[in-house]
N, C-alpha and C positions, 0 to 999 in steps of 0.2 A: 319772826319774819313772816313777810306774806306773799300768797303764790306771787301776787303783780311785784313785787320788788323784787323777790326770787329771779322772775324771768327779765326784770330790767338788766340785772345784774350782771346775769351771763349774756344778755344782748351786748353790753358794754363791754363786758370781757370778751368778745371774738374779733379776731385780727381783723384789720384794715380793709382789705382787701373783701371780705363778708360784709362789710357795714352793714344795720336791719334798717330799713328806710322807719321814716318815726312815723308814719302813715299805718303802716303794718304793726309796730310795735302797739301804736296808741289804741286799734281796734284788739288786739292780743290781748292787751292788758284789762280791759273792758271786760273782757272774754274771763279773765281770772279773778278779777272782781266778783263776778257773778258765781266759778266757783268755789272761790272762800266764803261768801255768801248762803251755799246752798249746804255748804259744809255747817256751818255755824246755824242752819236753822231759822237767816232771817228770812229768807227764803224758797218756795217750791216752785216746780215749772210743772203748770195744767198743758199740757202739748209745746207750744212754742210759746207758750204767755209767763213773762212773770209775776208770778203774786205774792205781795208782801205778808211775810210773819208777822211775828213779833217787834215789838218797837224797840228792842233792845238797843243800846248802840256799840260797834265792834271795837275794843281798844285800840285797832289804828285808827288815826285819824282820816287816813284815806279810803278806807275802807268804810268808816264813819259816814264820810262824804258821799258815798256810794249807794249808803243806807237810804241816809235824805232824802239823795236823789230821786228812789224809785217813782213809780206811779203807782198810787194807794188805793186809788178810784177806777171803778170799770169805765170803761176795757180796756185790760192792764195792757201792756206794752208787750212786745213781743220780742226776744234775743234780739232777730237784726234789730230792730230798732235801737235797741238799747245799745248795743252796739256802737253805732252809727252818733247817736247823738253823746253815749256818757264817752266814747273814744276820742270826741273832739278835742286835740290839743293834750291828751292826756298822759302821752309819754314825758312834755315835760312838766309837769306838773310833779309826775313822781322820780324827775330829776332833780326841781327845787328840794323836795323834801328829803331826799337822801343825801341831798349840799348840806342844807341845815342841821342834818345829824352826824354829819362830820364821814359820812360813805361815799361823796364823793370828792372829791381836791380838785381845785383849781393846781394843772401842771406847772412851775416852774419855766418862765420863759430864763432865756440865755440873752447879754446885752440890754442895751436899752429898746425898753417896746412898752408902750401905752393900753395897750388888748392884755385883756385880761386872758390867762392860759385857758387850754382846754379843758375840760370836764375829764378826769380819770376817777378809774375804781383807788380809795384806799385800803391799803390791807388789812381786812378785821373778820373779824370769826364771820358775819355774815356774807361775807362775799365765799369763804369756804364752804360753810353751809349750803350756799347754794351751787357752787361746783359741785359738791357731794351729792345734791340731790340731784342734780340731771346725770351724773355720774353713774349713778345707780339704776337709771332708768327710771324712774320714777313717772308713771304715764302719764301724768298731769301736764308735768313741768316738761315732759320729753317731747309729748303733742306741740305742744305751745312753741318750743325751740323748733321744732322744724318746721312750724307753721309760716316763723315770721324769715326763718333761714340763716338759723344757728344754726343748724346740723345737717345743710346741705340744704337741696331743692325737696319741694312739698311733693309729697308722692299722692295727697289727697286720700290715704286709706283709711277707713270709720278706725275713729279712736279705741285702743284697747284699754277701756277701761268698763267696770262692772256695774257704774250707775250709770243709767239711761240719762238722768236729768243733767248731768255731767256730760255724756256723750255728744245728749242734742248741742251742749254751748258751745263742744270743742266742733263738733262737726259744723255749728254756724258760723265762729271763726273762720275755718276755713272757706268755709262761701265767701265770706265776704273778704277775704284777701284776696281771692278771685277775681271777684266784682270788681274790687280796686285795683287789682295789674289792668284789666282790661279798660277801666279809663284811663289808667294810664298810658296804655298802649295807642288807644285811641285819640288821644289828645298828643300823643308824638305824632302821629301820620296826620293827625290836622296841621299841626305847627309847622311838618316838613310842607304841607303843603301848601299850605298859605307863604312860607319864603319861597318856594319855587314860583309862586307867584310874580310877589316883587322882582326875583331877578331876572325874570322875562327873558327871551330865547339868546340874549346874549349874556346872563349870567354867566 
């Protein structure tokens, strides 16, 4: 397994009531890409720039895709960026591919109904595996979960981990979940504001 299915995993696995919005998850995940990436050496960060190694390609497939993706030509791209764009839509992406391998199930609806069930985790060493590694603390995958709000609210404190090039990507994730509550935020107090519009002093 890989860190981004790792952390799909236990995003999926936390109760109802936590849901990790798939905005946050899908720059998260983007985020872990880039550290299985630097792990595996296809990979180095010159300050906030990615530059591509080697052309190897990683045995996930998704990870594979990840490869591709980079930009190979100066001026390479930078964390956010990468971010920003390989994050787009990318939480389900690596929901398809964990259906397809039989890690996630369609629930079982009850009676007659036409909707296909919800996406659940099914029980298989990989879904342990990765309980066990955020279990253990593991700072990668531990940053990552409280980034997106598995493990409570983001306190924002620099990652403890021991590579720098690792630190910058966690510490950019977290910027950019930032970035993104705040247009969220902003885009509610438009919306309230524009209805309070329409409803005019007799709403």
């Amino acid at each position: 397994m890989t860190t981004p299915r790792d952390l799909l995993i236990i995003a999926m696995d936390t109760e109802p009531s936590r849901a990790v919005e798939q905005g946050d998850l899908s720059l998260a995940l983007a985020g872990a890409e880039l550290i299985d990436l630097l792990a595996a050496g296809s990979i180095t960060l010159h300050g906030d720039d990615i530059v591509p190694g080697d052309a190897s390609v990683p045995a996930d497939h998704l990870l594979g895709e990840a490869a591709a993706a980079l930009v190979r030509t100066e001026p390479h791209e930078s964390v956010t960026d990468w971010l920003w764009r390989r994050g787009r839509g990318l939480s389900a992406a690596y929901q398809a591919a964990l259906e397809a391998e039989g890690l996630l199930v369609r629930q079982r609806r009850t009676g007659i109904s036409f909707r296909a069930g919800q996406l659940v985790l099914a029980d298989s060493q990989d879904r342990h595996r990765a309980a066990e590694r955020l279990t253990s603390d593991e700072p990668v995958l531990a940053t990552l979960a409280e980034a997106v709000g598995v493990r409570g609210e983001r306190t924002g404190d620099s990652p403890d981990v021991s590579d720098d090039a690792v630190a910058t990507v966690l510490a950019t994730v977290n910027d950019a979940l930032v970035e993104l509550a705040a247009v969220r935020q902003r885009r509610a107090i438009e919306d309230a504001a524009f209805d309070n519009i329409w409803r005019g002093p007799g709403g």
